[in-house]
Structures are given as C-alpha cells and as structure tokens.
C-alpha positions as CSV (number, residue, x, y, z in Angstrom):
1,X,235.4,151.4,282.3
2,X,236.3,149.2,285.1
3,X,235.7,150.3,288.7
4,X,238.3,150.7,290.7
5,X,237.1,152.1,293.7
6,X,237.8,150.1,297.0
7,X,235.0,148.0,298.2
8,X,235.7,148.8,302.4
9,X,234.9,151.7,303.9
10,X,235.1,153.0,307.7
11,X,233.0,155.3,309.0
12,X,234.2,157.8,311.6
13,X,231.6,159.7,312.8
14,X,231.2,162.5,316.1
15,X,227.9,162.8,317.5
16,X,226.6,166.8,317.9
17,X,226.2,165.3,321.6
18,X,227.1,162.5,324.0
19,X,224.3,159.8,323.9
20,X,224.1,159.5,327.7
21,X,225.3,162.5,328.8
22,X,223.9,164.8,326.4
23,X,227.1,167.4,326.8
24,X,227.3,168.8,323.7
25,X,230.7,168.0,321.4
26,X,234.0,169.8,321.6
27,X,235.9,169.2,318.0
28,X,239.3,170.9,316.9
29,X,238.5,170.4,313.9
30,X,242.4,172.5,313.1
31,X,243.9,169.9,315.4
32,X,241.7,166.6,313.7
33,X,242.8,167.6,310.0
34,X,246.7,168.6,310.8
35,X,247.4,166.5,313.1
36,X,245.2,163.2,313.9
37,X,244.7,162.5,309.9
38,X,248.1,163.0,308.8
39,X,249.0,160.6,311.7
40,X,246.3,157.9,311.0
41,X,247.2,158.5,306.9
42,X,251.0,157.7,307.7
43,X,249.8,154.7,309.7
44,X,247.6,153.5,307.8
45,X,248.5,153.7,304.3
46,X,251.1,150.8,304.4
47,X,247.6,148.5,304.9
48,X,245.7,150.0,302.0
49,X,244.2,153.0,302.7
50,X,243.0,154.3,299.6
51,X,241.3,157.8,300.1
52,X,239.7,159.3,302.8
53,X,236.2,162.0,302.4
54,X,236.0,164.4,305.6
55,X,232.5,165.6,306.0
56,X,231.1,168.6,308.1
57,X,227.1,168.5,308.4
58,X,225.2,171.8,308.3
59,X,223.9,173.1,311.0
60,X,221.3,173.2,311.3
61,X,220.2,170.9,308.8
62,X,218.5,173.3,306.1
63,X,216.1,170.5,305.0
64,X,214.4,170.3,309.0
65,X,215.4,173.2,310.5
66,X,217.0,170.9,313.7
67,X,220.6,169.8,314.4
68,X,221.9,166.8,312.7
69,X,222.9,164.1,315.3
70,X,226.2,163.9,314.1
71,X,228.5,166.9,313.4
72,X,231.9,165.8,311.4
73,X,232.5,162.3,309.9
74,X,235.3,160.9,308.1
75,X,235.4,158.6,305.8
76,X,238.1,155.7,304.7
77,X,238.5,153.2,301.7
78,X,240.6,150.2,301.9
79,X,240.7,147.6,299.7
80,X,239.9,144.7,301.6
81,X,238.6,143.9,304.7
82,X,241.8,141.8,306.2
83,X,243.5,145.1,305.4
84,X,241.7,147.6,307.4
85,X,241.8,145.2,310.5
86,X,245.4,145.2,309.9
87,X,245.3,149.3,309.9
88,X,243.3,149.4,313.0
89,X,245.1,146.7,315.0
90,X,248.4,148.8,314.5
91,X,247.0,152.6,314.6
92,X,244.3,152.0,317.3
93,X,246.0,152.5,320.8
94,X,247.6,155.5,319.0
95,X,244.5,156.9,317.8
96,X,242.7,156.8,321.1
97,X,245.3,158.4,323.3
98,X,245.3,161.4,320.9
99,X,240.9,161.8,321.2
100,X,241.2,164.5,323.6
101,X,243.5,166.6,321.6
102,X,240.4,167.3,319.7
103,X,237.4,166.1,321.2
104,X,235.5,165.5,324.3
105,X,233.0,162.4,322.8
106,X,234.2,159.4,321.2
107,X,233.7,158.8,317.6
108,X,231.0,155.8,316.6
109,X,232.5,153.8,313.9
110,X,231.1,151.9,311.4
111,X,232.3,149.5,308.5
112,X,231.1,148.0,305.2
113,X,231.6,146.7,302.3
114,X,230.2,148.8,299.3
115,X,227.6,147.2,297.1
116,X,226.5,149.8,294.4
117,X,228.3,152.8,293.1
118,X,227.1,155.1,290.3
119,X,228.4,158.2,288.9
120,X,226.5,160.8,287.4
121,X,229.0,162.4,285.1
C-alpha cells in the first residue's frame, strides 16, 4: 500500500516555562481546542492542511520523575511546503492577536519534512 500521509509537518509547541523569564505557562487548553484550532483549521485547510495530532505531556514525566520542558504541542500535516507558507502567511497575524486568549508564553514552532514513517499494525 502506497503512503499517503503528507510529507510537511509544523510543530506547535508551549514551553512548561518562559526561557528567560522562567514564569511558569498559563494555557486554556478549553479556549486553544474550541476556539484557536477551529479558527486556524477553517484558515488553513483551503492551503492543505491535512490532519492535525494535539499532544499533552505528562507531568511529571513518569520515565524521570522531572517536568517536561514543554507542556502541550500540536501538530500539522500539509502536503507541501509552498502550501503551509501559504497557510501561515494568511492565518498568522490572526493567530497571534488571539495568544493571550490562552496563553501567557509564545509557542516555538518548528517545521519539516518527514523522512521515514512506519506502522506497526
């Protein structure tokens, strides 16, 4: 079976705490999923958004006993690359007025392009 799965993906990730400050992180997490999603999903579908994973880390980690250093990610697939930029250029003014409807530290964001994928049933 061919795989099918886009090949872009954006990170979204909120850090436990401020990396100069060190004021620990404020997240609606109520607000981010009602509200911020369904407004970056309506944005940015038209450019190819495929899917989204949200992720919520334990805490504390169970595996060290500490806190994780970041504390809710989300996670996007596009299909290509000229298609996310597209998503971003148009949803990105939007999507940072709305960051302190559910947060009091920006997000980090990463991108990439994914290089291996296998399932295990």
């Amino acid at each position: 079976m061919a795989d099918t799965t886009p090949s872009i993906t954006i990170i979204v990730s909120y850090a436990a705490t401020h990396p100069t400050t060190g004021e620990s992180l404020k997240f609606n997490k109520d607000y981010y999923l009602n509200n911020h999603v369904r407004d970056v999903i309506a944005t940015w579908t038209p450019f190819g958004l495929r899917g989204y994973d949200f992720v919520e880390f334990t805490n504390p980690n169970p595996l060290t006993g500490q806190a994780p250093p970041y504390l809710y990610q989300m996670v996007g697939y596009f299909d290509t690359m000229e298609n996310l930029n597209k998503a971003m250029a148009v949803g990105q003014e939007s999507a940072q007025k709305d960051l302190p409807n559910f947060t009091n530290i920006a997000p980090v964001i990463w991108l990439g392009t994914k290089s291996v994928e296998k399932r295990l049933s």
